[in-house]
C-alpha positions in Angstrom: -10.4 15.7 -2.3 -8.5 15.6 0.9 -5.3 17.6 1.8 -3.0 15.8 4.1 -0.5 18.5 5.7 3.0 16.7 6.8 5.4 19.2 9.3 8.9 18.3 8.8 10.7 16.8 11.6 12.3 18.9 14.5 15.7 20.1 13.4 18.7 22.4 15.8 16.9 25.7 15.1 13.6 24.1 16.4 15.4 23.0 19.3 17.4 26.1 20.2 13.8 28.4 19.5 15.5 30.1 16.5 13.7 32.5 14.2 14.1 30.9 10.8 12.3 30.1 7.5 13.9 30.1 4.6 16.7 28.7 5.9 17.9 24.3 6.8 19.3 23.5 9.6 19.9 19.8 10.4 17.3 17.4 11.9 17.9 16.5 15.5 18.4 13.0 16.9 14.5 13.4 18.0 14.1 14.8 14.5 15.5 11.9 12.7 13.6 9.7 14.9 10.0 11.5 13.9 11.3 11.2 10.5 11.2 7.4 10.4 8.0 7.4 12.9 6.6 9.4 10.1 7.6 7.4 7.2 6.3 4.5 8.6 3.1 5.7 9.6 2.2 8.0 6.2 1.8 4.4 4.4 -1.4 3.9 6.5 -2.7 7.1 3.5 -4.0 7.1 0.7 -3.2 10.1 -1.5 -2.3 10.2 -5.1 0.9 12.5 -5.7 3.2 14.8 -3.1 3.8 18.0 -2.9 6.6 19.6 -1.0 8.4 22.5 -0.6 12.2 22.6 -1.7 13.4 23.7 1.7 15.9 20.3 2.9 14.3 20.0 6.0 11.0 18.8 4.1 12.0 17.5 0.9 14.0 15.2 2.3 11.1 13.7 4.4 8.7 14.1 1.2 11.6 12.5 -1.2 11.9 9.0 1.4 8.0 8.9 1.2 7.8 9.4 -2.5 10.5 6.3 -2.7 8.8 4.2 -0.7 5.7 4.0 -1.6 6.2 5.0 -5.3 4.9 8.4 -5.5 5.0 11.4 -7.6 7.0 13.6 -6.4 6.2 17.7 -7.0 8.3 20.3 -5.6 6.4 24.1 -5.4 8.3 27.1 -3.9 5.2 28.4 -2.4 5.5 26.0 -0.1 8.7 27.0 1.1 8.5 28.5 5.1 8.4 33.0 5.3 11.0 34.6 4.4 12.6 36.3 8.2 15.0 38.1 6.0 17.7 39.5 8.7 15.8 37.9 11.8 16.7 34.5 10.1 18.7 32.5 12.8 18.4 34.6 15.6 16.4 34.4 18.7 13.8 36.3 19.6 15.9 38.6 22.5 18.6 38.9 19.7 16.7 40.4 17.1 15.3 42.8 19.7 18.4 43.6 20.8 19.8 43.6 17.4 17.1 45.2 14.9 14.6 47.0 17.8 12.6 49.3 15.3 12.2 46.3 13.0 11.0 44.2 16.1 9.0 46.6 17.4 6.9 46.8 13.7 7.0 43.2 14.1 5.1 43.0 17.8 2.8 45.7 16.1 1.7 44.8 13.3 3.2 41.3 11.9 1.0 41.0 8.8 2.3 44.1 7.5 5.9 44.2 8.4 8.3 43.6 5.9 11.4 41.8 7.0 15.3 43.4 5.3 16.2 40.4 2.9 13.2 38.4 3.6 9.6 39.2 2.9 6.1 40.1 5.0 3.3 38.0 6.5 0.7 39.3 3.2 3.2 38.3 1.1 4.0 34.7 2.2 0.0 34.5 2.8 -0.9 35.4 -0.6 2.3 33.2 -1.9 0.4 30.2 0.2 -3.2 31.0 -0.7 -2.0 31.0 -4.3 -1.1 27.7 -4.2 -4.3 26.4 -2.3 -6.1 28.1 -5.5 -3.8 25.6 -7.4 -5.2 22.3 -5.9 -8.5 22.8 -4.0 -10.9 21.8 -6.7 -9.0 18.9 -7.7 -10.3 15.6 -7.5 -6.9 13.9 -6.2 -5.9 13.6 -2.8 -2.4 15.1 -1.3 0.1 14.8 0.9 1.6 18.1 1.4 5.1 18.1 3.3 5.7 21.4 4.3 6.4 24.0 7.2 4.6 25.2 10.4 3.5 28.3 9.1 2.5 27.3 5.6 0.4 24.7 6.9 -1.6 26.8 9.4 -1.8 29.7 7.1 -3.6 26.9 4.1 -5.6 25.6 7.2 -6.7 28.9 7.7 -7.9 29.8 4.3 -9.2 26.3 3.8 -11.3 26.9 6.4 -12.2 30.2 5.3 -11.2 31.7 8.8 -9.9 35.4 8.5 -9.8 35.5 12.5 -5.8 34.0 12.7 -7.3 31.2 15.0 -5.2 29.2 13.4 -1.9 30.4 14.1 -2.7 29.6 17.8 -3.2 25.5 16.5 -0.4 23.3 18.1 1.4 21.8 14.9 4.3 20.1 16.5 6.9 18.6 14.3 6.2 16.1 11.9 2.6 16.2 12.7 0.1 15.1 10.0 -3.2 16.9 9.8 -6.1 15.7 7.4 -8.5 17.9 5.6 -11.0 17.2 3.2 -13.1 19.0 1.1 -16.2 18.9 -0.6 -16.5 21.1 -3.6 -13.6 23.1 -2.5 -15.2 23.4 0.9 -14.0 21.9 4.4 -15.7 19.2 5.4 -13.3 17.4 8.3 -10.0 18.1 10.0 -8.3 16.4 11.7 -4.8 16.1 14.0 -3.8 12.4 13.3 -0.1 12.6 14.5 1.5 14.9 16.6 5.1 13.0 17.9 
C-alpha cells in the first residue's frame, strides 16, 4: 500500500505569508503554473482512487487529476487544512498585535491552544490520524491531495514519530511525497517533487 501526499499549488495567502486553513484563496500565476507541472507529472503514478480534501485550493487540483486519468474521486473533510479560527487571514505581526494573549498561548504551547472560531492542534491531529486509521491497512494505493499541515501531521504518524520532526520537513507547494507501507508500517519515503 503506498500513500502518495499531493500539496496544493501556491495560492495569494501563501505568497503574502498569511495565517490561513480553513479558508481559499486563489492560486497564483506560479500557483497555476505548479498546477499544470503537477498534473502532468502525477500520470507518471500508479494509484488506484483519490482522496482530497474539499478545501478549493486542493480539490480543484485533485478534481483535474481525477478527469484526466479517470479516477475515483473521494472527498473527506478530515483532510481539510486546521482550523486558525480568528487568526485566519492575518499575518503573523497582526494577530500578535491583534489577539496578544491568544498568540502568546499559541508561542507556548501550540498543541493545546484552541483558536476562537477555529479549532486546536490535538484536535486537527486526531481529525488527521483518524483518517490515516481509515486507509493504512488497505491494499490500494493513494493519491492524497491535501494541505501542508495535514500532510506532515499523516507523515508523522505514519512514521510513528511523536518527536514533531516532521513539522520542520520542507513541503513546498504542490510537492508530491511517496510513502509506502508494509502491513501498516513505513517502509520508504520519499520527496519526488518539490516545484
Amino acid at each position: 500500500m503506498r500513500f502518495i501526499f499531493l500539496r496544493h499549488p501556491e495560492t495569494t495567502a501563501n505568497e503574502k505569508n498569511l495565517i490561513y486553513g480553513k479558508t481559499d484563496y486563489p492560486y497564483t500565476k506560479r500557483g497555476q503554473q505548479q498546477f499544470d507541472e503537477a498534473l502532468n507529472y502525477v500520470e507518471r503514478f500508479r494509484f488506484d482512487k483519490i482522496l482530497t480534501s474539499p478545501l478549493g485550493r486542493a480539490y480543484e487540483l485533485a478534481s483535474a487529476v481525477a478527469s484526466k486519468m479517470s479516477k475515483e474521486l473521494i472527498v473527506h473533510e478530515e483532510l481539510e487544512e486546521m482550523n486558525f479560527g480568528i487568526f485566519e487571514g492575518l499575518t503573523e505581526e497582526e494577530a500578535k498585535l491583534k489577539h496578544p494573549g491568544i498568540h502568546q498561548a499559541f508561542v507556548e504551547s501550540f498543541e493545546t491552544t484552541l483558536f476562537p472560531e477555529g479549532e486546536s492542534f490535538d484536535v486537527f491531529k486526531n481529525r488527521v490520524e483518524g483518517f490515516v486509521n481509515q486507509y493504512r491497512q488497505s491494499e490500494m494505493d493513494w493519491l492524497v491531495v491535501s494541505h501542508g499541515g495535514v500532510i506532515r501531521t499523516a507523515i508523522e504518524y505514519l512514521l510513528d514519530n511523536k518527536s514533531g520532526l516532521s513539522w520542520h520537513l520542507e513541503i513546498g507547494n504542490c510537492s508530491i511525497i511517496e510513502i509506502h507501507t508494509n502491513e501498516g508500517k513505513p517502509s520508504i519515503i520519499k520527496n519526488i517533487l518539490n516545484p
